[in-house]
N, C-alpha and C positions, 0 to 999 in steps of 0.2 A: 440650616434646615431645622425646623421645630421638633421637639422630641415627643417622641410617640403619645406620651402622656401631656402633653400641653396640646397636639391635637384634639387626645380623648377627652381632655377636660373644656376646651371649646365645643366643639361639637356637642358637648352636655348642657352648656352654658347656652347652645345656641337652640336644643331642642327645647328646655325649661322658657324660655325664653319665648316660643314658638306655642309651649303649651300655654302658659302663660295669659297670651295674649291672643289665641281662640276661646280660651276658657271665658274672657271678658266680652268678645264680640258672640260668643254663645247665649251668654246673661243679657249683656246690650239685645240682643234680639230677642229675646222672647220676652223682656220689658216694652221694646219697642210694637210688638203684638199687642201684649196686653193694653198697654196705653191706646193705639189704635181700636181696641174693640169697646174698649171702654168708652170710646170717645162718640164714638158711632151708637152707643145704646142709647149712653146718655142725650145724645142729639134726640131719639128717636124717642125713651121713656120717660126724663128730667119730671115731669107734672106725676104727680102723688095718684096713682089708680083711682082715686074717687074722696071726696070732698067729707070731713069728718062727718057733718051729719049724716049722708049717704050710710058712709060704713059703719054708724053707730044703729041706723035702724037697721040694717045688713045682719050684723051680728049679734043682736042682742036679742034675737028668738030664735037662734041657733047656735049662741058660743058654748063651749064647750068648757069646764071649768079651768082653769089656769091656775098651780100651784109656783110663789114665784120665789125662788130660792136663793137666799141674800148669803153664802158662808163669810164669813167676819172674824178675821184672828189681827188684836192689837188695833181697832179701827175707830179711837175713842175722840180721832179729830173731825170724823165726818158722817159717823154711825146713826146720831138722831135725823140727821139733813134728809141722810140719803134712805132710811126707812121712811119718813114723813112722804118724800117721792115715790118711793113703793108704793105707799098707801093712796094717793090720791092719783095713782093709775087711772085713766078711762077707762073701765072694762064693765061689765055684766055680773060677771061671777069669778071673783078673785078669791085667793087668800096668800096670805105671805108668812113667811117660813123664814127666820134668821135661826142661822146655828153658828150659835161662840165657838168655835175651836180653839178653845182653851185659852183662851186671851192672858196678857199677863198685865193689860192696862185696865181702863177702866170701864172697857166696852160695855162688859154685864153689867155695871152699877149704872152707867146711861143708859141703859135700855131700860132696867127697871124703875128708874125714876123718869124717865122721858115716857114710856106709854106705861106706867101703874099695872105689871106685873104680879099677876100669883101663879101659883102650882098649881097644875092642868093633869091629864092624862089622855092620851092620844095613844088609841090603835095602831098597829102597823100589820100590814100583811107579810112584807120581806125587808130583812134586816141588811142593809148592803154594805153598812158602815162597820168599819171593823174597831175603833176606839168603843170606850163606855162613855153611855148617856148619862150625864149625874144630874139632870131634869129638863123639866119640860114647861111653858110658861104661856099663858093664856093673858091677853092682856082686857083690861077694863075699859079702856079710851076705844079697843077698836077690835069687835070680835073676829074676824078675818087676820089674825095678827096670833101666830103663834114662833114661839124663841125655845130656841132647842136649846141647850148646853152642856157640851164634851169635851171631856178631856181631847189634847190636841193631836191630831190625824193627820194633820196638812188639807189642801184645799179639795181634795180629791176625795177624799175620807167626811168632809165636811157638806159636801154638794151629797152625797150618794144619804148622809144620814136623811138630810132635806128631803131627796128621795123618797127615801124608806117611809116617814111621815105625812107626806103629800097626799091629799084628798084630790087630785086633779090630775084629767083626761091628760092635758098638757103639761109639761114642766117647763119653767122661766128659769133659766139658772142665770142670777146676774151678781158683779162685785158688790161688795157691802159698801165698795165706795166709789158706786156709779151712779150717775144719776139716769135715768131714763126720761124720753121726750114723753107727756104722759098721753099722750095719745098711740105711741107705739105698740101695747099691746095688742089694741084692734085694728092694727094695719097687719099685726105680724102674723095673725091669728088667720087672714081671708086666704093663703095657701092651705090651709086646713079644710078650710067649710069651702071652697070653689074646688078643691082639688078632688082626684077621684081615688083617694086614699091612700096614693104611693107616698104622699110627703111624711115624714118622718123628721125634719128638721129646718129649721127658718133663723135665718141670720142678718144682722142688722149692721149699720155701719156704727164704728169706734171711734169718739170724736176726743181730743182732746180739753181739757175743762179748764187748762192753768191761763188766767188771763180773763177768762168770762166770768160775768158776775151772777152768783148763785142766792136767790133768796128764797125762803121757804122749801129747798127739793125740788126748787127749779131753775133753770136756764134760762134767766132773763134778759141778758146782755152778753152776745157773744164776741169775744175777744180774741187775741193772741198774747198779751204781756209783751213785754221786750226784754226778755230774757233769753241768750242764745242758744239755752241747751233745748226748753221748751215752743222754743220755735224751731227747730230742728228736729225734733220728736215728732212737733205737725204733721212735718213735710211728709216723713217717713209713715206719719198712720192713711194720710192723703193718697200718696202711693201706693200701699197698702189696700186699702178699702175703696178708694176710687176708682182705682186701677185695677190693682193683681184681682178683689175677690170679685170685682164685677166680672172682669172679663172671664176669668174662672168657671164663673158660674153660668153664663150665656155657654161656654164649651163643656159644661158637664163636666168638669175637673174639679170641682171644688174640693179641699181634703181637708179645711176649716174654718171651724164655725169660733168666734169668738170666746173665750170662757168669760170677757166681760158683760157679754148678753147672748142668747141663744135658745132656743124655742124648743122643744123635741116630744115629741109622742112618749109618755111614759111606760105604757107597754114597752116599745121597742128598748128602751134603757134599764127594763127590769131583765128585758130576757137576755139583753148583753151584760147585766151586772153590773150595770152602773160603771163609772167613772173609776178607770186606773188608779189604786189610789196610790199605789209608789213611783208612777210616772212623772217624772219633770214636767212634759207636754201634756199634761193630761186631758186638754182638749182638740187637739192637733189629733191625738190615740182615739180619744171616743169615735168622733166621726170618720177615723180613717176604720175602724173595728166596724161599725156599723154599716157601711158602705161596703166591707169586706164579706162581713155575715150575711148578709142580702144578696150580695152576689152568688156566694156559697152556696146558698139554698134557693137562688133561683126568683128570687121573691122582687118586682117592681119596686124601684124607689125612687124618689127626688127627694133633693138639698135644693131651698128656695135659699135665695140674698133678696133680700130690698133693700138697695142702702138710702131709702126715704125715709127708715127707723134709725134712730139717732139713739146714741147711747153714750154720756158722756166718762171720763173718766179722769181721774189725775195721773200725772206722769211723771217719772222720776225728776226732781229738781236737783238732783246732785249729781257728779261723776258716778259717785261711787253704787248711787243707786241704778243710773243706766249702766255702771260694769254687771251687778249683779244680775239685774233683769234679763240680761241680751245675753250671756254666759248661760242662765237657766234655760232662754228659751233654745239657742242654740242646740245644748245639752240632751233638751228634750225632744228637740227636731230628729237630730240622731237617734236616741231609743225609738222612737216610732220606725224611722226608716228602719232601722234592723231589727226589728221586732216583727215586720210587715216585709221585710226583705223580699218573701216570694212572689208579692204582688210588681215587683219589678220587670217590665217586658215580656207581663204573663198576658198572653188574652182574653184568659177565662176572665181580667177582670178588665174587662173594654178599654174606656180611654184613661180610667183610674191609673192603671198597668202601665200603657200604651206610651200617653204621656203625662198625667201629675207626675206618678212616682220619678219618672226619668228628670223631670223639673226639681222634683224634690232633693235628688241627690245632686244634679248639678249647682243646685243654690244651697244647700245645707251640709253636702259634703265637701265637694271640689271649688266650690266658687269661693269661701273665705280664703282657703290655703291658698290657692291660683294668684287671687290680686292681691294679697300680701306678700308674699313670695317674688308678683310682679314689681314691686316696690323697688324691694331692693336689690333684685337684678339690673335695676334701670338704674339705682343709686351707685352699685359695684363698677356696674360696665362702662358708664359717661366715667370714673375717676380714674379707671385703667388704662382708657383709651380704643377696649374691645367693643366699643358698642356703637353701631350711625347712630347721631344724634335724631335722628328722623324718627328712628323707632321709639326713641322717649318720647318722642316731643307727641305719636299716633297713641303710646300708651297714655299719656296724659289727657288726651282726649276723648280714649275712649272708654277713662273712668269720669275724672272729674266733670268737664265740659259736658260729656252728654249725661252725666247725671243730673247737673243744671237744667238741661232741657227736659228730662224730663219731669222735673219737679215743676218747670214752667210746664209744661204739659196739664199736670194734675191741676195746677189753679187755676186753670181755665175753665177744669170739669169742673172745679169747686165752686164755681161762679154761676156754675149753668145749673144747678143744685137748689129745688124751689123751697127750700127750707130755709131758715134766714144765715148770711154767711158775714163773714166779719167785716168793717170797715175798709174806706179804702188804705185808711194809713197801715192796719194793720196788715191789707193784702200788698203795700210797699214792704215793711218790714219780711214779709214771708219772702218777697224776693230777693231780698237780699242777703236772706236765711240761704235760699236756692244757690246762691255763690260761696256762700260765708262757708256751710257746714261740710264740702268739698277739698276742704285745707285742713285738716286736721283733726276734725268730727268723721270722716268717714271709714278715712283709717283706723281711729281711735275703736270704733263699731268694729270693725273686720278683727282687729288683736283681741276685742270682747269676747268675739264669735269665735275666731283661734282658741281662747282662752277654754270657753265651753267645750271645745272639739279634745283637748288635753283632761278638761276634767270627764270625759266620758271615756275617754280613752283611761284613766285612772276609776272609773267606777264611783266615781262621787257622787253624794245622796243629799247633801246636806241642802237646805232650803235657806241663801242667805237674803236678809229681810233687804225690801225697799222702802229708806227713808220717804213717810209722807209727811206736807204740810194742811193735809183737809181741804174738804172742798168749802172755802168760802169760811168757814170754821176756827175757833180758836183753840187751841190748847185747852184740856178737859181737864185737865191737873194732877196732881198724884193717885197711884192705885191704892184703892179701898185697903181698911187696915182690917186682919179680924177676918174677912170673908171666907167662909169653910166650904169644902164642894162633898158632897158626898159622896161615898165609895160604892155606892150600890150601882151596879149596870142597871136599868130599866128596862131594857129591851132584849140583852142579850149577854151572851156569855163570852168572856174574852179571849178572843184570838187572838194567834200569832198574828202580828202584822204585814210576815211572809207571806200568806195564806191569800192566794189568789183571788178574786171573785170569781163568780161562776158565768162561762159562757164566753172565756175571754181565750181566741182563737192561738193555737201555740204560732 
């Protein structure tokens, strides 16, 4: 007869076991959602709302100005490309806005010799940035073209100084090392001038850049590489933006808008105080704040997605830069969720409450630890002899196998997608990404995302860097020798860096 404590420890083994492996057919399902509704829009919207010239006589006696906010720390491999791309935006009434955050390469010396920089002076009405400004720089090649430079604040402290600066109705907040489709402004802009003033935010789709050939700040040949990590990274932005934020956003769920591209009403971002700047997520935060504050007081809003704005990006080429990136974002996922805790199966905030948040915690709380954990309960209990083999063999399918399917899912939307998409050899190599990345890439992610959940659980702050190779770009060479910054604030007086912004919900 078993002793008391070797029943209580099966029975433990068998409810983990149980949670387990609803926790994964919980995720499997509401992917399987998603993918289906995605599927069905795309059938229904795939064609681009209106033909460029259409939307360029559309918007160009009613656009409203667009400040486009590039922050940039250490971005000396792909800083000239991807302002050149800024700059030759399709739009009406642009300007563009780079803020060094303090770079330690040789970002500022390329920017001043790439567009013929001098010392400028720029008004601000509110100061949102809590670092000091040690100048401001107007450039001679292109009057639209103004470059902040602050000591370094992170990304967050970096976007809100851009902010603070901004001559424009709209704000553009995109990476220093993205490139944008350059038509995408005046696609992103017609939820604005069509809408009846609730929009407050417009989001594009995140396209991976490692493999396409990049000339001049543009996307001229799209690719994939055959390299496995950045064919795996695809998959996962495909699913991602194909899927999760279409479908999202046809359900009124949406909780984020990219920080590599993203549209927003400047009023609404002044009076929430701009961007988190000690958050990890700090784009996941804004729009989840925004969506909250709106509610609060009662006020109409929509979050538009087009994913027929394309926004490309580089992606980590190394392990160590996918451990760091997936750990932060992880990290940050969590400070939002508990930071916003109350919005959890509240009603006052409709389906945000109802179900994002409930989705948000079943995939950023319980769903790493659940299939990791499911791991090696299926590794313990097959070598013990306590486990049907059956249940392995249902766990294995109901991670790997149907995550293959649905990455075969997503490249079919990717297909149906009227913007130009990769080759056919590269859409072979993607599927075989689809199998590949299932064996030891996905795991790999999940101990990332473990990783993140321990360092939040530890209070960790630090921002560790991801290795880039540039977009298309070579090596800019050693940092300038000699360069002084000066100690004067321009704008403001220095705060703690504790010191909250205003309007930022407890």
């Amino acid at each position: 007869m078993p002793a008391p404590f070797e029943v209580a420890g099966m029975a433990l083994y068998n409810a983990l076991v149980a949670f387990c492996v609803a926790t994964v057919i919980l995720r499997n399902g509401a992917a399987l959602i998603q993918l289906a509704v995605a599927l069905r829009a795309t059938m229904r919207e795939a064609r681009p709302t209106m033909d460029m010239f259409d939307l360029w006589q559309r918007t160009e006696a009613q656009a409203p100005r667009i400040s486009v906010i590039a922050p940039a720390f250490n971005e000396e491999l792909s800083i000239a490309q991807s302002i050149q791309s800024l700059l030759s935006l399709q739009y009406p009434d642009l300007e563009v806005i780079v803020v060094n955050d303090g770079s330690k390469d040789r970002t500022m010396e390329i920017l001043r010799e790439t567009f013929d920089l001098v010392p400028a002076e720029r008004a601000i009405d509110r100061a949102l940035h809590h670092t000091r400004v040690v100048g401001c720089y107007a450039s001679r090649k292109h009057d639209n073209l103004l470059v902040v430079d602050k000591e370094n604040g992170r990304k967050a402290d970096a976007t809100n100084a851009g902010i603070s600066y901004s001559s424009g109705d709209l704000i553009c907040v995109i990476d220093a090392d993205s490139v944008i489709d350059p038509e995408g402004l005046v696609r992103a802009v017609q939820p604005f001038i069509e809408g009846d003033g609730s929009v407050i935010a417009v989001g594009g789709s995140i396209r991976i850049a490692n493999g396409c050939t990049i000339k001049g700040g543009h996307v001229v040949k799209v690719g994939t590489g055959r390299e496995w990590l950045p064919l795996f990274q695809t998959l996962e932005y495909f699913r991602a933006f194909l899927a999760g934020r279409v479908a999202a956003s046809h359900g009124g769920i949406l909780l984020l808008i990219s920080g590599a591209f993203g549209l927003f009403r400047r009023d609404v971002l002044l009076e929430a105080g701009g961007y988190q700047h000690d958050s990890l997520g700090e784009d996941l935060e804004l729009l989840v704040r925004l969506q909250r504050i709106a509610r609060e007081n009662n006020r109409p809003h929509t979050i538009a997605y087009l994913p027929e704005i394309c926004c490309w990006t580089e992606a980590p080429f190394t392990i160590e830069g996918v451990r760091n990136q997936r750990t932060r974002w992880q990290q940050g996922g969590l400070q939002v969720f508990f930071k916003h805790r109350v919005m959890l199966f509240n009603k006052r905030y409709g389906r945000l409450g109802m179900i994002a948040f409930p989705l948000l915690a079943l995939e950023d709380l319980i769903g790493p630890i659940a299939e990791l954990l499911g791991y090696v309960l299926m590794v313990v209990g097959l070598a013990l002899g306590i486990l049907d083999p059956a249940v392995a063999v249902l766990y294995f399918l109901l991670t790997c196998l149907f995550g293959s399917l649905m990455s075969a899912g997503v490249l079919i939307i990717e297909e149906m997608q009227p913007r130009p998409v990769a080759g056919v050899a590269d859409f072979g190599w993607l599927l075989m990404a689809a199998v590949v990345e299932n064996f030891g890439y996905r795991q790999l992610i999940q101990w990332y995302r473990l990783r993140g959940v321990v360092h939040f659980l530890k209070k960790k702050t630090a921002w560790a860097a991801v290795p880039r190779a540039g977009l298309g770009g070579k090596p800019a060479g050693p940092p300038p020798k000699g360069v002084e910054r000066r100690k004067a604030d321009l704008t403001i007086d220095h705060r703690d860096p504790g010191d909250a912004p205003q309007g930022t919900p407890a």
